[in-house]
BALUM-488644 format. One line per field, with one value per residue (C-alpha): residue number from 1; residue in one letter; y, x, z. Coordinates in steps of 0.5 Angstrom, whole numbers, always signed. Last residue first. Layout:
! residues N
pos: c(NUM, ...)
code: c(A, ...)
py: c(Y, ...)
px: c(X, ...)
pz: c(Z, ...)
//
This chain:
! residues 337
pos: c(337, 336, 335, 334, 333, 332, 331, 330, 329, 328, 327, 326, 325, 324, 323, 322, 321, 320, 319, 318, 317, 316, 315, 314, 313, 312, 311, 310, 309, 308, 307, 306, 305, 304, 303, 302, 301, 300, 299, 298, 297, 296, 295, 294, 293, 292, 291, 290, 289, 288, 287, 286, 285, 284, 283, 282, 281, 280, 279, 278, 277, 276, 275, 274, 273, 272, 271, 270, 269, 268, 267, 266, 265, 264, 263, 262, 261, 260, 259, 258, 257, 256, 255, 254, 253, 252, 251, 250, 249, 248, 247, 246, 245, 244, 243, 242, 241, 240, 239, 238, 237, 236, 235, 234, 233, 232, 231, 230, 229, 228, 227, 226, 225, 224, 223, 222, 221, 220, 219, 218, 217, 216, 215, 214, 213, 212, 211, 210, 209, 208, 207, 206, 205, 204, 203, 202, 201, 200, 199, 198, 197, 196, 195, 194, 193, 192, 191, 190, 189, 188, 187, 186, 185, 184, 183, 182, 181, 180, 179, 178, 177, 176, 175, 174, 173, 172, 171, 170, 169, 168, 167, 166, 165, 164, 163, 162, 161, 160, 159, 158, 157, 156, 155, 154, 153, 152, 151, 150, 149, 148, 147, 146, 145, 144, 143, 142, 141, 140, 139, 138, 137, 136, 135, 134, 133, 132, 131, 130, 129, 128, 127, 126, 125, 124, 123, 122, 121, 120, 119, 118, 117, 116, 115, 114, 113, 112, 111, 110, 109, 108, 107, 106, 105, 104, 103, 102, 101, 100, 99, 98, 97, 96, 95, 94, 93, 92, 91, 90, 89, 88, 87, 86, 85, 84, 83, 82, 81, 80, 79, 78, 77, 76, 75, 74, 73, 72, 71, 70, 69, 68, 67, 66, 65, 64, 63, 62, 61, 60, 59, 58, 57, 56, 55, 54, 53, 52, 51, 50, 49, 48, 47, 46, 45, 44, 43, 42, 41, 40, 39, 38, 37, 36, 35, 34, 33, 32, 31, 30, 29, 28, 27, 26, 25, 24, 23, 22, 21, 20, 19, 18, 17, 16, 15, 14, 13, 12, 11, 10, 9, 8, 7, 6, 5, 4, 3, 2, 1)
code: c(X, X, X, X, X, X, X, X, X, X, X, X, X, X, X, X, X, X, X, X, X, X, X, X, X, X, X, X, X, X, X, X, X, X, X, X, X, X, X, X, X, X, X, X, X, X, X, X, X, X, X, X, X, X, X, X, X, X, X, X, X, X, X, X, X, X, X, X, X, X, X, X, X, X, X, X, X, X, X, X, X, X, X, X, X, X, X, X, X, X, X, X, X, X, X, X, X, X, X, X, X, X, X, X, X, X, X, X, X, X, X, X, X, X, X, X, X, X, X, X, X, X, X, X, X, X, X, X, X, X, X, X, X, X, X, X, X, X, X, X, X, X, X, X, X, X, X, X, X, X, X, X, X, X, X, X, X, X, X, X, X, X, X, X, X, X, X, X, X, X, X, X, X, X, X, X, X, X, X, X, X, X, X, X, X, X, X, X, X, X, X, X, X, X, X, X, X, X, X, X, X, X, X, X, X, X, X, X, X, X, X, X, X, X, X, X, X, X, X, X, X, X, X, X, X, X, X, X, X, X, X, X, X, X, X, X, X, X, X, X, X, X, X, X, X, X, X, X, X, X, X, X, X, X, X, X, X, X, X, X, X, X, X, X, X, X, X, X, X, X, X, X, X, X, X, X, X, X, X, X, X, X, X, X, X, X, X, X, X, X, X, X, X, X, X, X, X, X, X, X, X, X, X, X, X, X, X, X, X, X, X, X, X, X, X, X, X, X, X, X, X, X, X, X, X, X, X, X, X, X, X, X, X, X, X, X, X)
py: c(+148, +142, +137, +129, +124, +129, +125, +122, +115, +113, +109, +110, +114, +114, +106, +105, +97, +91, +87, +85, +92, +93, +87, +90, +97, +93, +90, +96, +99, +95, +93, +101, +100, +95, +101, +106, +102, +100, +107, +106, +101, +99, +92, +91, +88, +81, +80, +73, +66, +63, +60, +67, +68, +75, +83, +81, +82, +75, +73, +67, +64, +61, +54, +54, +49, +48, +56, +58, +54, +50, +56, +61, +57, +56, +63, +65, +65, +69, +75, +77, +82, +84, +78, +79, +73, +72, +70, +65, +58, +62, +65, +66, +61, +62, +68, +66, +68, +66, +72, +77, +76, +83, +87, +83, +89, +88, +89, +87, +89, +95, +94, +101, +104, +99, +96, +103, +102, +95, +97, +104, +98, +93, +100, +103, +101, +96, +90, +86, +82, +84, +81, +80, +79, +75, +74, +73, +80, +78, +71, +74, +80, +74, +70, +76, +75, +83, +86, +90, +99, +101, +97, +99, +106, +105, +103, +108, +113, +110, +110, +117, +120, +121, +121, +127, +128, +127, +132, +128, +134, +135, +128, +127, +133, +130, +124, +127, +131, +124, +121, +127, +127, +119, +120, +125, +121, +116, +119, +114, +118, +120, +128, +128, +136, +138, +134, +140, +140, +146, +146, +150, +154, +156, +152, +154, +159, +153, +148, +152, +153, +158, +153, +146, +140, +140, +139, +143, +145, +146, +149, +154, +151, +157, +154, +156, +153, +147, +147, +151, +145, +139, +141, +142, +135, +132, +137, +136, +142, +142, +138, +133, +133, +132, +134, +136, +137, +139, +136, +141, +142, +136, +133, +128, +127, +131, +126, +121, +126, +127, +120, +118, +118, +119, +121, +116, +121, +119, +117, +111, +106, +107, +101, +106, +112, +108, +104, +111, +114, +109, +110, +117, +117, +111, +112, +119, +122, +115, +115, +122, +127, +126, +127, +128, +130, +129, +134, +140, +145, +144, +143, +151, +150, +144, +146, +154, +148, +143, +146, +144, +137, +139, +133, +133, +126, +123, +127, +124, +117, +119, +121, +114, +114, +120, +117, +111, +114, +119, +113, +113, +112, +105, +100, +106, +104, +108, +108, +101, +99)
px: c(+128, +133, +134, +133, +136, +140, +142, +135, +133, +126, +127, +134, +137, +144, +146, +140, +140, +140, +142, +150, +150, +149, +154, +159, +158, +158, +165, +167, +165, +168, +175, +175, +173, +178, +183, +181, +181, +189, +191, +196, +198, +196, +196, +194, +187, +186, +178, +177, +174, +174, +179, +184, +188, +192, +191, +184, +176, +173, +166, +162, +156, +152, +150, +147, +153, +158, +158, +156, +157, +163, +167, +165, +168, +175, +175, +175, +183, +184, +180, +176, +179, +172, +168, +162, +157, +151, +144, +140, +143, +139, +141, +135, +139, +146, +147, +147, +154, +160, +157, +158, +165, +167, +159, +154, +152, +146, +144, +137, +138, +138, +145, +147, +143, +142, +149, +151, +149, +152, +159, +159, +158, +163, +168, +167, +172, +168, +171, +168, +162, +157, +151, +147, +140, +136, +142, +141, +145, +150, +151, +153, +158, +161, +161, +164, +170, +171, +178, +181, +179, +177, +182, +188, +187, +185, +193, +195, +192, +195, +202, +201, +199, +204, +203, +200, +204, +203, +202, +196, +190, +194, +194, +187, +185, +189, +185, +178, +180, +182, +175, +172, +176, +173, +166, +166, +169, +163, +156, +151, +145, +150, +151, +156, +159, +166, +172, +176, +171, +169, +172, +168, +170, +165, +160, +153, +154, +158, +152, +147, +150, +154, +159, +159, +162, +162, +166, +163, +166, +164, +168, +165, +159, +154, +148, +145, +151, +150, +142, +144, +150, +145, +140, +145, +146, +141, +137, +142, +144, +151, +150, +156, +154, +160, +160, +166, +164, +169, +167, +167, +160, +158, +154, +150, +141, +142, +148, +143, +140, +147, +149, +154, +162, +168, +174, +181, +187, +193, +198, +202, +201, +196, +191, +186, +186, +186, +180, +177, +179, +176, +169, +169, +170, +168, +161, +160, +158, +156, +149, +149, +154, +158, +165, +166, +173, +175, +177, +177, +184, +184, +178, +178, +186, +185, +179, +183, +189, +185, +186, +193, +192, +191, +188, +190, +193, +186, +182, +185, +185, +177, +176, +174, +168, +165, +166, +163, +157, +155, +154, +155, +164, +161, +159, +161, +169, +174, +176, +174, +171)
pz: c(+322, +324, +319, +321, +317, +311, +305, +305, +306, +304, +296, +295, +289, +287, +288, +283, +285, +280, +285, +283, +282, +289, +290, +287, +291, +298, +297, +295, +300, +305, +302, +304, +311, +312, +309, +314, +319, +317, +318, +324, +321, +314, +312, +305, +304, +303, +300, +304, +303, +310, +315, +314, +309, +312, +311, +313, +311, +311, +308, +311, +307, +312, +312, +319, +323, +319, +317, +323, +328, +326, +322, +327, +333, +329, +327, +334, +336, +330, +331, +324, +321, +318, +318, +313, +315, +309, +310, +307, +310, +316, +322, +328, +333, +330, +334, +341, +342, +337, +332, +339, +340, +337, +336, +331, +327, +323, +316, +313, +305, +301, +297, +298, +304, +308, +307, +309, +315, +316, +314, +319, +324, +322, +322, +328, +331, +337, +332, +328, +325, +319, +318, +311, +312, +306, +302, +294, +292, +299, +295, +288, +290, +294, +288, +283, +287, +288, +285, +288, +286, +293, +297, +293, +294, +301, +300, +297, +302, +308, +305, +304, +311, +314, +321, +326, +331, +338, +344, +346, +345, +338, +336, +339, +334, +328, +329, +329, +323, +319, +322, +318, +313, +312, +313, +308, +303, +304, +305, +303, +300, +293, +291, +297, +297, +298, +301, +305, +311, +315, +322, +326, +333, +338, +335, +336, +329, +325, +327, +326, +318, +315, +311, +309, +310, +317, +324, +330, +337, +343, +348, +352, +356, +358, +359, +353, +350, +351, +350, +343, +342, +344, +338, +334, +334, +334, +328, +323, +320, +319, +313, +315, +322, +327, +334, +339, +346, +351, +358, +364, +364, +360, +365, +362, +360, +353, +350, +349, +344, +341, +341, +345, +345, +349, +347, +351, +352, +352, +359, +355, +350, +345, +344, +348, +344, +337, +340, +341, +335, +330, +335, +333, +326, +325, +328, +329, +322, +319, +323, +328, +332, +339, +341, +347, +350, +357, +363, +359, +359, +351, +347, +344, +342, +338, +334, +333, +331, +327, +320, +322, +320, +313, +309, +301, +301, +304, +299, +294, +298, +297, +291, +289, +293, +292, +284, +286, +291, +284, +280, +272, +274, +276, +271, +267, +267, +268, +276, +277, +283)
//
């Protein structure tokens, strides 16, 4: 994407999208702190919301918890609907939704707190909403309001206050966060081979691959609703398993930093053996035509899921697709009364 060119800057998604390494350099980790002080104490840390507001920022803290060394924390993380049928008596809940009015979600905090649980904490971007009156404590987002469907630099904040939180909860300082912004930065604004862009608007089914950190499975999601195509998240290994049985030359594979050691099957079952287009995502040459990104640590999520979007961008253009006005999908999935 280009920061000056009409091609993007006439859609809402893209500038959304571009604000978001500026959003990421204004991030206040001690925003979190009555958040944090609320969820001390519990037995384990829940963190629950719908569609992009759990995905990546939930699923990015997990595996974050368990590659770290040493005693930390690792978050749960369920559906709020699913949530209803747990014991969270001793439990912190920690629940996002961007709206503050997703129905799930506040559902699950009034029934919490019908019962008397006493940590339950709301993420949102706006204020005097009933997820901010059923919270205990309420954190509202710094980035402002999504005009586009497909959230995008909320997705990110949100993930952004996830990890602040982990970080208090573990006694960790939250890292500098500088470098990770220009890299995202460099992500968003590379340029995209126009031949990927070409293949995804010509797909039948477009299929992301990737690790369980919320990244591939944020991608799919927002494949629907950017380039209004099938998506389906293939979890890890899972493109390895089976797959290629329903797979045609029609469709398109997005590896995002794809395992080394699994390349090899990939290339021989589904690119030799299908005729798939296979597209990596890595801060390495990989056996396939790849986007590099930098490498990013700590913040290398974040950047692999900004290669993603634009990557999506270009091929919506590349489709003809209004990227701001889609058909059935609403900016809120399903709105409390």
């Amino acid at each position: 994407m280009n920061r000056t060119d009409k091609k993007y800057t006439r859609f809402a998604l893209c500038r959304e999208m571009l604000e978001t390494p500026g959003v990421m350099r204004g991030f206040a980790a001690s925003s979190l702190v009555s958040i944090t002080a609320r969820l001390k104490g519990a037995d384990a840390l829940l963190i629950t919301g719908e569609g992009s507001s759990r995905i990546f920022p939930a699923k990015r803290a997990r595996a974050a918890a368990m590659r770290a060394p040493g005693p930390a924390g690792i978050p749960l993380t369920e559906g709020c609907t699913q949530a209803l049928e747990y014991d969270l008596d001793n439990i912190a809940v920690l629940g996002a939704s961007n709206s503050g009015r997703t129905k799930e979600l506040v559902r699950l905090f009034r029934s919490l707190k019908a019962d008397g649980h006493s940590r339950l904490c709301g993420i949102t971007a706006n204020t005097g909403t009933p997820l901010e009156e059923a919270s205990d404590a309420a954190l509202v987002l710094s980035c402002g309001s999504e005009e586009a469907v497909a959230a995008t630099k909320s997705v990110v904040e949100q993930a952004m206050a996830v990890q602040a939180v982990m970080a208090a909860l573990n006694g960790t300082d939250f890292p500098d966060v500088s470098e990770g912004a220009d890299a995202v930065e460099a992500a968003l604004t590379a340029e995209v081979p126009k031949v990927f862009a070409d293949a995804m608007a010509a797909s039948r089914t477009i299929f992301f691959a990737g690790r369980n950190d919320g990244v591939a499975e944020e991608l799919t999601l927002k494949t629907n609703e950017i380039v209004r195509k099938p998506s389906d998240y293939l979890e890890g290994t899972y493109a390895a398993h089976g797959i290629e049985e329903i797979m045609t030359a029609d469709d398109v594979v997005i590896l995002v930093d794809p395992f080394p050691e699994e390349e090899a099957k990939l290339k021989e079952t589904l690119a030799d053996g299908v005729g798939v287009t296979i597209i990596a995502i890595s801060d390495r040459e990989t056996f396939f035509p790849t986007i590099r990104v930098p490498s990013g640590g700590i913040w290398t999520e974040y950047i692999l899921l900004a290669a993603g979007w634009n990557l999506l961008v270009e091929a919506g253009i590349a489709a003809g697709i209004d990227l701001d006005k889609p058909e059935r999908a609403r900016k809120v999935g399903n709105e409390v009364d």
